[in-house]
C-alpha positions as CSV (number, residue, x, y, z in Angstrom):
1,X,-37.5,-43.3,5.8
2,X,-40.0,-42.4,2.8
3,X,-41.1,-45.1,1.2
4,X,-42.9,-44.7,-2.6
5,X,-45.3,-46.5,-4.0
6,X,-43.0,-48.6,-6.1
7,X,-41.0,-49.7,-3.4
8,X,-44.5,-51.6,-2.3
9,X,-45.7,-52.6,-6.0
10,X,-42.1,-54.1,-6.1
11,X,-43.1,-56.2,-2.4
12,X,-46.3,-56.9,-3.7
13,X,-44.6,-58.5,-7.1
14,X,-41.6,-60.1,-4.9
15,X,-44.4,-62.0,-3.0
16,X,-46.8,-63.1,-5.8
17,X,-43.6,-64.6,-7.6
18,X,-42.5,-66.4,-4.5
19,X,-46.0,-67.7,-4.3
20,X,-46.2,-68.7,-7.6
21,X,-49.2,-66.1,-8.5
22,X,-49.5,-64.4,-11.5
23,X,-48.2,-60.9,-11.3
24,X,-50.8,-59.5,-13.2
25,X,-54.1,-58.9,-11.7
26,X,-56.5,-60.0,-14.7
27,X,-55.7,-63.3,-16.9
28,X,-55.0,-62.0,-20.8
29,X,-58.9,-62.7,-22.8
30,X,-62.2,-62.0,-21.3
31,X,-65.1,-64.1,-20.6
32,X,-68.7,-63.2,-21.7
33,X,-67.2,-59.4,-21.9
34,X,-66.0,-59.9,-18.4
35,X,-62.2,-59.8,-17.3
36,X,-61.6,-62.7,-15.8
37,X,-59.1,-62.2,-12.4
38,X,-55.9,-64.6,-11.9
39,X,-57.1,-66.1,-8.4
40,X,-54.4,-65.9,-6.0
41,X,-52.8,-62.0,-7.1
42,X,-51.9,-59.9,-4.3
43,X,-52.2,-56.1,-4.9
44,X,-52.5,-52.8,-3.8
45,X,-55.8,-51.1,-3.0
46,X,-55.3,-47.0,-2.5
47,X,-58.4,-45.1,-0.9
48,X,-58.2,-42.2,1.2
49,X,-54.6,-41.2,2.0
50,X,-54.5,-44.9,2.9
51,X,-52.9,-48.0,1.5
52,X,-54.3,-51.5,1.9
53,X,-53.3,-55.3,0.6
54,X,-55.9,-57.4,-1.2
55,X,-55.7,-60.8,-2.2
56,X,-57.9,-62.2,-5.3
57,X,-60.1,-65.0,-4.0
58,X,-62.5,-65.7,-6.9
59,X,-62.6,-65.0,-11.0
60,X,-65.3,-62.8,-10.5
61,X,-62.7,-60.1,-8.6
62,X,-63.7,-61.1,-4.9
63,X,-61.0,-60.1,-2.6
64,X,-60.4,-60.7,0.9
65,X,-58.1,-57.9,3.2
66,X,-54.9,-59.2,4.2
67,X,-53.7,-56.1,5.9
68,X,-55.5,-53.1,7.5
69,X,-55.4,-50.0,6.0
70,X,-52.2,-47.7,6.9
71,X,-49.5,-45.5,5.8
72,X,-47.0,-46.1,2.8
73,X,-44.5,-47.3,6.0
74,X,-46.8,-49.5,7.4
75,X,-47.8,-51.3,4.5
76,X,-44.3,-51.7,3.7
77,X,-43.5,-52.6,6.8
78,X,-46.2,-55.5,6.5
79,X,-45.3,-56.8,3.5
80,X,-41.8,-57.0,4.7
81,X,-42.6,-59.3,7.3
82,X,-44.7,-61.4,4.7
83,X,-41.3,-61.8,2.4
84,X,-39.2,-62.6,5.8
85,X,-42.3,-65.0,7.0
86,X,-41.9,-66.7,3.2
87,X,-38.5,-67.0,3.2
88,X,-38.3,-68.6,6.7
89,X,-41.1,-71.7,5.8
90,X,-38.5,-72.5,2.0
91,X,-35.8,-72.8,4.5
92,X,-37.3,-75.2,6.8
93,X,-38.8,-77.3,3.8
């Protein structure tokens, strides 16, 4: 199965929704100059051939990994397992 990157963007926007995360990565005005990051946005980092998911932990743009670095598959794969995960806990609430 190929999987393109819009399939995963598509994941990625899927679970920030579910979440109740902003879908965009930086709020809409800037502080001081500075873009100012919507804490909680989950996104795609792409570096080397290899795909990655990243979660925005402060307004400054920290992040913190939530997957390790793989193909497009096994990114999709993981983020598949994140929607299934999600949709298991609503069901039980």
């Amino acid at each position: 199965m190929i999987i393109k990157e819009k399939q995963i963007e598509y994941k990625l926007l899927q679970i920030n929704r579910r979440l109740g995360y902003s879908v965009e990565k930086y709020k809409p005005y800037r502080i001081n100059n500075s873009l100012v990051s919507n804490i909680g946005h989950y996104y795609l980092q792409k570096a080397y051939g290899k795909y990655r998911v990243l979660q925005v932990v402060n307004k400054q743009g920290g992040v913190r990994d939530v997957s390790m670095s793989g193909t497009k598959f096994e990114t999709y794969t993981f983020l598949q397992g994140m929607l299934e995960a999600l949709q298991t806990l609503e069901t039980r609430v």
